[in-house]
C-alpha positions, -999 to +999 in steps of 0.1 A: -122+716-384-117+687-360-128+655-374-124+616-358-129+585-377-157+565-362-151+547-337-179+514-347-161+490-335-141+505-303-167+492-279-166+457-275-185+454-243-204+472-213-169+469-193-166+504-173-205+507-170-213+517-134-242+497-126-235+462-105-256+449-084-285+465-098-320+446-108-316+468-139-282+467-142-282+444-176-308+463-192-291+498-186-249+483-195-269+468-228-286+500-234-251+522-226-234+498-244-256+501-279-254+538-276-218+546-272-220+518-307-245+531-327-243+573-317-218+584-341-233+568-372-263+592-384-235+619-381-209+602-403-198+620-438-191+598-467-157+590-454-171+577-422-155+609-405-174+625-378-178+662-370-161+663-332-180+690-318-210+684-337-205+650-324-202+664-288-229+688-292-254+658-301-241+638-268-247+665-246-279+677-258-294+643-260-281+637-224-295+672-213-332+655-232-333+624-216-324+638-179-357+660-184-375+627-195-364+610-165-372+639-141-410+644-151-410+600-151-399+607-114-422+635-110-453+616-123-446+586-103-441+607-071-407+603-065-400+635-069-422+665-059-424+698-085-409+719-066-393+747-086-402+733-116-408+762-134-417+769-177-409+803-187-417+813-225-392+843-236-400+869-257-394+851-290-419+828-280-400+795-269-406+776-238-379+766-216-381+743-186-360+756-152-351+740-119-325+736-097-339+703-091-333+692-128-300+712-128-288+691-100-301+660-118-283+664-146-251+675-131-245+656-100-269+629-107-287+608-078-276+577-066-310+570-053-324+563-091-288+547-097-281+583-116-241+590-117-244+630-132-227+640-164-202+663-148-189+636-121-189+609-155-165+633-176-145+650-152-133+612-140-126+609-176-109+639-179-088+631-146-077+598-161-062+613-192-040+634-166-061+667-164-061+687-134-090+704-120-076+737-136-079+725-169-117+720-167-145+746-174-162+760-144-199+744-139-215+779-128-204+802-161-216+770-181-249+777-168-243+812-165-235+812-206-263+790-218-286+815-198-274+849-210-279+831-248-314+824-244-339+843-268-310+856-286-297+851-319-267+833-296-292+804-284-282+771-281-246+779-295-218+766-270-198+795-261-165+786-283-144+800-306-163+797-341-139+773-357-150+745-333-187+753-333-211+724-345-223+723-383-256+719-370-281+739-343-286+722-313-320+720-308-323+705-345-296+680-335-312+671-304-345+666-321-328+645-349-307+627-325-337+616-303-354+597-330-323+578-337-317+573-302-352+566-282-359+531-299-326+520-280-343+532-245-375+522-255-355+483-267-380+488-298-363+468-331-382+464-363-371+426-359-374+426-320-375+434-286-347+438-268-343+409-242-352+424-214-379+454-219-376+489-225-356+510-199-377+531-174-377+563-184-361+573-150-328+563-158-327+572-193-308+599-184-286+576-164-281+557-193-269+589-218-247+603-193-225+576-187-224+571-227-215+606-232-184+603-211-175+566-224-174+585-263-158+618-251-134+592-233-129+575-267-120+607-283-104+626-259-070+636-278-088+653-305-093+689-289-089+705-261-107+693-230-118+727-221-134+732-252-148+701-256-167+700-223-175+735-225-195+720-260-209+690-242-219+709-209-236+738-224-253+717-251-268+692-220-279+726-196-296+735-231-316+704-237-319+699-203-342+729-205-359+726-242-396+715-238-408+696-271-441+709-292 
């Protein structure tokens, strides 16, 4: 069972962040910056171990969440149009949110919100640790697998040999995960506000994505990139998609 010790103290600084130049460029490095710190912690046992792909099912579906968030912010401020926006409840009842619009959002990002995309974020990590484009899971059977699992007993679960599947369901880790991890986009302390304001929702997915890769970047050595991604990936296309009673 892969475990890593947590990594507190690893990130020193926002160095790495994408964003220069940017009139929101402080507030979304701080924002990155506190996430890739504080992420690991709710998930910690009582050695301070973390469950990798438990760990790397939280980041992605979290990710997947808050590029949804940002969409409909972009949507309701008529940025962005619905288009093929489309929920679909399956036969077990559940709600799902699709759109190539939102795929493409999540993926390949935007630079006109300042969004990089998940899959161009960890595939440049993946490339500086010496991987090759062979060594990385294909985008299309990602989607293609989180699909076929949907209303099945299969849902949610990233497509991976059992020993390296997370401890927890996605959908429960994403909802757990987002409570921990909203009041850091939203800059809301019991003691105080953040310095400069929450962070639009827009770029909250901006935000997560390039924090996913800068932990996964962090802990690259401690399982197989394919299978790692493949976790990450397929956990993201799922809470890209969940919509939240």
């Amino acid at each position: 069972m892969p475990l890593f010790p947590s990594q507190q103290n690893q990130i020193t600084g926002s160095d790495g962040v994408v964003w220069k130049d940017f009139p929101q460029a402080a507030l979304l490095n701080l924002v990155t910056t506190e996430i890739v710190r504080n992420f690991p912690r709710p998930l910690q046992d009582d050695n301070r171990h973390v469950h990798a792909p438990t760990l790397f099912a939280a980041l992605g579906s979290v990710c997947g969440f808050a590029t949804q968030t940002s969409l409909l912010a972009l949507i309701q401020s008529g940025l962005r149009s619905e288009q093929d926006m489309v929920a679909h409840t399956l036969a077990n009842g559940r709600t799902f949110l699709f759109g190539e619009q939102l795929n493409q959002l999540l993926m390949e990002g935007d630079a006109s919100v300042h969004s990089p995309g998940l899959w161009p974020c960890l595939s440049s990590a993946a490339r500086h640790h010496g991987c090759s484009a062979q060594d990385l899971p294909d985008l299309s059977v990602q989607f293609a697998s989180v699909a076929s699992r949907l209303g099945t007993a299969d849902e949610g679960i990233p497509d991976v040999d059992a020993r390296f599947r997370p401890l927890i369901a996605t959908d429960n880790l994403r909802e757990a995960m987002w409570a921990y991890i909203e009041p850091i986009f939203q800059q809301d302390y019991p003691d105080q506000p953040g310095p400069y304001g929450p962070l639009p929702r827009q770029f909250w997915g901006s935000a997560m994505a390039v924090a996913t890769a800068m932990l996964f970047n962090t802990m690259f050595k401690i399982m197989n990139v394919r299978t790692a991604l493949t976790i990450i990936l397929q956990s993201a296309i799922f809470g890209s998609k969940i919509i939240e009673t």
